[in-house]
N, C-alpha and C positions, 0 to 999 in steps of 0.2 A: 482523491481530490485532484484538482487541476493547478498546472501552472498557473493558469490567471488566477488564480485565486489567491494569491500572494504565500511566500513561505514562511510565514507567521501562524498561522491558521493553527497549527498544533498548538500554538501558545495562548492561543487568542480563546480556542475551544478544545483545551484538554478532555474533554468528558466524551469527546466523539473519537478521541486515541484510544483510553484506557483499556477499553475490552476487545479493539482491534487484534486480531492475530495477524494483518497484510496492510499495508497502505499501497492502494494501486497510486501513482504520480502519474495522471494521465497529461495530454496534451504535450508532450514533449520536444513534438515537433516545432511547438511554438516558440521553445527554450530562447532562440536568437533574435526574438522578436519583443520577451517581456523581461520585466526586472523581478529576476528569480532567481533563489538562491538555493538549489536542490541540496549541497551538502548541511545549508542551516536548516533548511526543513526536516531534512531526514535526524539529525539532531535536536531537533526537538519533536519529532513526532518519536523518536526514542527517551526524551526524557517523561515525554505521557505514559509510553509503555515499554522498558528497557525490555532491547533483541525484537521490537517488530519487525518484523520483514517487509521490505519496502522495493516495491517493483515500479521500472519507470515504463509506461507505454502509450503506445499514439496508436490508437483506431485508423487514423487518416495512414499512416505508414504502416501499421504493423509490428511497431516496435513493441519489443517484451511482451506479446501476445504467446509466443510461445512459453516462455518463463511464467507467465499468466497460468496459462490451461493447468503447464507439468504442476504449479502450486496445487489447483482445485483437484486434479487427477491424485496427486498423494495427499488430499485431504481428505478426499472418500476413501480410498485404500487403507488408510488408517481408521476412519470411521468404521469400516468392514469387519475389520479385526479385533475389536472392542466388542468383549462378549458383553449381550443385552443381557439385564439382571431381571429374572421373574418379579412382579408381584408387584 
C-alpha cells in the first residue's frame, strides 16, 4: 500500500490484511509531504493480521528494497524445503 493512501486503509479494508504475510509501505519518500501516520498504520494493519511484517520502501530512492528482496529470497528458501507430498 502507499502512503497517499491514508493510514487507515487496514481499517477501512480488513479483508485485504488478513491473509497478508508482508505489508510493502511504499512511497516513503513522500512521508514529509502527506498526512500519515506509519506507526497507526502498522497497527492496524496488525490488528487485521497479528505479526505481519511490514516493510517501508521507495522505488524512487530505494529505500527497503533490500529488506524487500532478503524477505522474497527466504520466502522461496523456505518454500524449497517443504517436502512436496505425492498424490
Amino acid at each position: 500500500m502507499s502512503v497517499t493512501e491514508g493510514a487507515d486503509k487496514p481499517l477501512k479494508y480488513p479483508h485485504m490484511f488478513r491473509t497478508a504475510d508482508l505489508v510493502l509501505l511504499n512511497k516513503v519518500d513522500l512521508l514529509p509531504y502527506v498526512d500519515f501516520d506509519v506507526a497507526a498504520c502498522v497497527v492496524a494493519a496488525r490488528r487485521a493480521r497479528p505479526g505481519v511484517a511490514v516493510l517501508e520502501v521507495s522505488a524512487t530512492r530505494g529505500d527497503g528494497l533490500d529488506a524487500w528482496y532478503a524477505w522474497v529470497r527466504e520466502l522461496i528458501v523456505r518454500s524449497e524445503s517443504v517436502p512436496v507430498r505425492a498424490g
